[in-house]
N, C-alpha and C positions, 0 to 999 in steps of 0.2 A: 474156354469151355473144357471140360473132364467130361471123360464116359465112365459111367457106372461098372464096378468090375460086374455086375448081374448080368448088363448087356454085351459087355466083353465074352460072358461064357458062352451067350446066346447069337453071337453072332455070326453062326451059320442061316440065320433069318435072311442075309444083304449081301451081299457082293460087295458092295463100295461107299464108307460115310464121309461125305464130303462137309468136314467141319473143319475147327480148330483143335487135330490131336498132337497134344503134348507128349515126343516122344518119352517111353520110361523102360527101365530094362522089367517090368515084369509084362508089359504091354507086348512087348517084340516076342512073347513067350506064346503069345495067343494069338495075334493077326501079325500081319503084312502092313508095314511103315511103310509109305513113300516117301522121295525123295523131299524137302524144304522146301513148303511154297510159300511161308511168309517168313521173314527176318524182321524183329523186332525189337525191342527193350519193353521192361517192366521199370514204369516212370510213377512219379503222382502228382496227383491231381491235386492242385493248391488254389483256394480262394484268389483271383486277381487281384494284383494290387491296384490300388485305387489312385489315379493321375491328377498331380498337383504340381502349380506351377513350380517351375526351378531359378527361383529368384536370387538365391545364394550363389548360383552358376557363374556370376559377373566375379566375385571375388576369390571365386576357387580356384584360378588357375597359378596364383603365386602364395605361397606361406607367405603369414604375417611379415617374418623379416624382409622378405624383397616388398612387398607394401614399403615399409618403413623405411629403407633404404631406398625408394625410389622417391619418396617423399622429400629425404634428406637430399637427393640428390635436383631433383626440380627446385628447392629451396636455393641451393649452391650453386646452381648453374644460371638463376636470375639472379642474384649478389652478383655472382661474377662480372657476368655480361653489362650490369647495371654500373660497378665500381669499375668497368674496364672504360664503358662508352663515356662515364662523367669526367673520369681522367682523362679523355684522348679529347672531346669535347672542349675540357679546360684548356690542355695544354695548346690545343690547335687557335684557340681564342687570344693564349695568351701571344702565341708567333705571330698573330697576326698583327696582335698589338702593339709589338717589339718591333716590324715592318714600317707601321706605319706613325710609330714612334707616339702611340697615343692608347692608354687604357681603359675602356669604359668599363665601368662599376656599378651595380647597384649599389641600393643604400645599407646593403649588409656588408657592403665590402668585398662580395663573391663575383667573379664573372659569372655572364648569362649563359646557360645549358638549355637548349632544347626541348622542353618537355615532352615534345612529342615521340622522341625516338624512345623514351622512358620506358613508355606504354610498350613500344616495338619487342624489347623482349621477352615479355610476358605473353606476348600473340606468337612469336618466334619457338619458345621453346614448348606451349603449351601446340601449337601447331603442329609442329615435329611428331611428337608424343600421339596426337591424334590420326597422324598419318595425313594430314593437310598441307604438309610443307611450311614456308613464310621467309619474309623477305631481307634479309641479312642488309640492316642499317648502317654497317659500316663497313669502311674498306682496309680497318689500318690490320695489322698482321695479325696483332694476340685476341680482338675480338674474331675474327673469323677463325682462329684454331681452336679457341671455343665454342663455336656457332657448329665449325665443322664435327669436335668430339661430340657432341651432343645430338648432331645427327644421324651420325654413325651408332652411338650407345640409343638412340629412341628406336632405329629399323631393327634391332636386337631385342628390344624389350618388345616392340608390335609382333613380330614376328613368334615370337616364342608364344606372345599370351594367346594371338587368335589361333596358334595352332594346337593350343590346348585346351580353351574355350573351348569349342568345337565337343571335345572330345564330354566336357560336363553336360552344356547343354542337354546334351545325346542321353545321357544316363539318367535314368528313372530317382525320382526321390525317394517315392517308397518302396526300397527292396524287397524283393519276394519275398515270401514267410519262412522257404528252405532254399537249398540250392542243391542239396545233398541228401543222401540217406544220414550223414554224420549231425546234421544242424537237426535232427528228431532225436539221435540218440542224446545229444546235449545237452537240449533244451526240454526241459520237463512239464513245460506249457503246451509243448506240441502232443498230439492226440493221432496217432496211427491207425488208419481202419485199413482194412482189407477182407478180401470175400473168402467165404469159409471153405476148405479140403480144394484150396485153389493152389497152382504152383507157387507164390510166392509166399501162403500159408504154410506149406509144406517144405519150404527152404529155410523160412526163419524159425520155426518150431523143432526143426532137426535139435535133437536131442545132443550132440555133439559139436553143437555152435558154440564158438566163442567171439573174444571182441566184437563187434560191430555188429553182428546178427544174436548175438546172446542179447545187448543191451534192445534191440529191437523186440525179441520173443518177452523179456520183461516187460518192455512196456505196453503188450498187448494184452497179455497176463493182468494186468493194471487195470482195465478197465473190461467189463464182460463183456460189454456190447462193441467190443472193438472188430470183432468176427461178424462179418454179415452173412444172409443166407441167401441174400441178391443183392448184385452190383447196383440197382438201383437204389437201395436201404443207403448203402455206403456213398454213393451220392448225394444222398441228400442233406448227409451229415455237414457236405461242403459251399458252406453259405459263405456270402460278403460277410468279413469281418471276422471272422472264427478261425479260429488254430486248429485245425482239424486237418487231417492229411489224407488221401485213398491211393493204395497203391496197387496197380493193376497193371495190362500190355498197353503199351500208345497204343495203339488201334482202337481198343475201346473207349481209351482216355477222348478220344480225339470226338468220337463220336459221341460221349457225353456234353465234352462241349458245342460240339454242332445242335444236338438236342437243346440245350439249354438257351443257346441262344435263338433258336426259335420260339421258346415259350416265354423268354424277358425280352427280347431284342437288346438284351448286351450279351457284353462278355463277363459272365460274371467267375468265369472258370480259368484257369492255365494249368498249363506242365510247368515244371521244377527241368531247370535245365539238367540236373545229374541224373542220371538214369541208375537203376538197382541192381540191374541185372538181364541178359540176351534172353532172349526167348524166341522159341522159332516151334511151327507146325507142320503139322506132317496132314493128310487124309491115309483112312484104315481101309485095310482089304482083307477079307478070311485066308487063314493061312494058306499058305504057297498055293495063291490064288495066280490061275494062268493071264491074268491082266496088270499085274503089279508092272510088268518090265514094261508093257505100253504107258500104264497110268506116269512112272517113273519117265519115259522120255518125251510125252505130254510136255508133262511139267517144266521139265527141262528147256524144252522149245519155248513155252511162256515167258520164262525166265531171260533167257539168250534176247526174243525179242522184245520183251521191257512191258508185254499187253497187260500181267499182272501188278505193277504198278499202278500203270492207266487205269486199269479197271479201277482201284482203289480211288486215285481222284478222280474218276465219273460217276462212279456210284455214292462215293463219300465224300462230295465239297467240301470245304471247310469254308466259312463265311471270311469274305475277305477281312471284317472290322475283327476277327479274332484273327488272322494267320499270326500275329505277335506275340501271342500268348502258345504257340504248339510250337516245341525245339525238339530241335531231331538228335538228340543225345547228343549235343555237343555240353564239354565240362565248361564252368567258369575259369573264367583265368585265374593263375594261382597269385600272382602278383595284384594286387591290389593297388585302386589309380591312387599316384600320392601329386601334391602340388609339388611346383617348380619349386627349390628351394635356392638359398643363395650359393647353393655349392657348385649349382645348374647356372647358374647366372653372373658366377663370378667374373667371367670375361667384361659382359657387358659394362660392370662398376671398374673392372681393371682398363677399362678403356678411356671411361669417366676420369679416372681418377690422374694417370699417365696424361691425356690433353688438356686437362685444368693446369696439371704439370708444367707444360711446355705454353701453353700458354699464360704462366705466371709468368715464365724466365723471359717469356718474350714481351711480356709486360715492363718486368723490373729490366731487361735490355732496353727498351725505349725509354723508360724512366734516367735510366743514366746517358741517354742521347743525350735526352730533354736538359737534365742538369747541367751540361756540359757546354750543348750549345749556347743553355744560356746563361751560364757562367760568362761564357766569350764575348757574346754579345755585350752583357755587362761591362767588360773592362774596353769594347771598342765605345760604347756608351760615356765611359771616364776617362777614357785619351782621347776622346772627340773634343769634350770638356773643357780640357787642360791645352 
């Protein structure tokens, strides 16, 4: 609220008005300021955004490339495990055969392999990956250093995505209409109202504004009806769906939306998290009025023990189903959420890649067991002979 400079000259009528006065140096000229008894910002008032599910949330936590690289890498680690198990399979089919000096063959010529451990690493590594575990079908060395890297590389991959999941789910689809005073000067869809010979009319219309508050006084200029002659008018402007903005103190902001949701039962209102500018009130007393140094350490007392807040949230609830939509001047974060990329996740593929490693060499080490022993075997098989 403003006092009329008419009642300013006349205010030898009162002792003491107990409103919202906005201290100003020609005001201090004619009555007695007391001390700050609200602290507040000048915030706006933005149509809420309207709540739809967040379906995309499941694949936002990695960029495409770790997609695609995990892909490759579930591909490679069931080849692996698959061409490790058929060769150790084979080769253990074949020693036994060699033991008992007798080869059984199907009719393709192949030994028989297990089918059912086949299946086993497809439930193994898809397991892992889900965070279910599973049962490692063999014991020989190079399938379990694969079994093992792939366990180690899935608690890195689970670990990373639910702890970022989290973080999307959380985040609204449809971002607010501003965040800022900046996202109005911008955007030239956005429609600025605010109340007329009000203090934040009188900051952005200063004739000596540049950047930010220049691009502002234009674009009120821009449309006539952008000046209201009651905070109510400028409210109404702010409907579901509209790019329309009102910039006024929280405290009123707050209480529009209290109002509002009385007469819709939603929330059809919020604040813009960035606030425009501090604002703080004073109550008037006629000049070097002998109760200014009481009314001043009043205040003070109120303040010290917290009752003038309280009073605010007793006298002015604010409906629980909107307290998400009112922020207390806090700014958006400047960083902006990005997914994991693979620069974030390079360990987890350097680990993949290092125990497919060690587990080839320890593959092609038993393969040259294998040859060896039964090279040997072979020639005690042809001096048995002879």
């Amino acid at each position: 609220m403003t006092i009329p400079k008419s009642f300013l000259c006349n205010f030898q009528q009162c002792d003491l008005i107990i409103q919202d006065v906005v201290p100003t140096f020609q005001r201090y000229k004619v009555v007695d300021l007391t001390t700050y008894w609200i602290y507040a910002d000048a915030a706006f008032l933005i149509p809420a955004s309207a709540e739809t599910a967040n379906i995309n949330a499941v694949v936002k936590p990695f960029q495409w490339p770790v997609w695609l690289g995990l892909a490759v890498s579930i591909a490679c680690m069931i080849i692996c495990l698959n061409v490790i198990q058929h060769y150790l399979d084979y080769r253990s089919t074949l020693m036994e055969s060699f033991n008992q000096n007798e080869v059984t063959r199907q009719k393709s010529g192949r030994l028989p392999v297990d089918k059912w451990q086949t299946g086993k690493q497809y439930l193994y590594v898809f397991g892992n990956l889900l965070s279910q575990g599973g049962f490692c079908p063999s014991k020989w060395l190079p399938y379990r250093l694969a079994a093992g890297v792939w366990t180690l590389a899935a608690f890195f991959f689970v670990q990373a995505y639910s702890s970022t999941l989290f973080t999307y789910i959380v985040t609204p689809v449809n971002q607010p209409l501003i965040t800022s005073a900046h996202d109005i000067a911008e955007n030239s869809d956005i429609q600025l109202y605010l109340k007329k010979a009000g203090i934040p009319d009188a900051v952005i219309s200063d004739k000596n504004n540049t950047g930010l508050n220049l691009k502002l006084h234009e674009r009120l200029n821009s449309n006539p009806n952008s000046r209201c002659t009651l905070a109510s008018d400028c409210i109404n402007f702010i409907t579901p769906g509209s790019k329309n903005v009102f910039l006024e103190a929280s405290v009123y902001l707050k209480d529009a939306i209290r109002e509002d949701f009385k007469k819709t039962g939603k929330c059809n209102l919020q604040m813009a998290k960035g606030t425009f500018m501090p604002v703080v009130s004073t109550f008037a007393l006629s000049k070097n009025s002998p109760y200014t140094k009481n009314v001043n350490q009043g205040l003070l007392e109120l303040q010290q023990t917290g009752l003038i807040d309280y009073w605010d949230l007793w006298f002015r609830p604010m409906p629980p189903q909107c307290t998400g939509n009112v922020h207390s001047g806090t700014k958006m974060p400047k960083n902006k959420l990005m997914p994991l990329s693979l620069k974030n996740l390079t360990g987890a593929f350097l680990v993949i890649a290092v125990g497919l490693s060690l587990s080839l060499l320890a593959f092609l080490g038993e393969k040259m067991t294998s040859i060896r022993e039964r090279h040997r075997r072979h020639m005690q098989t042809n001096t048995g002979k002879q």
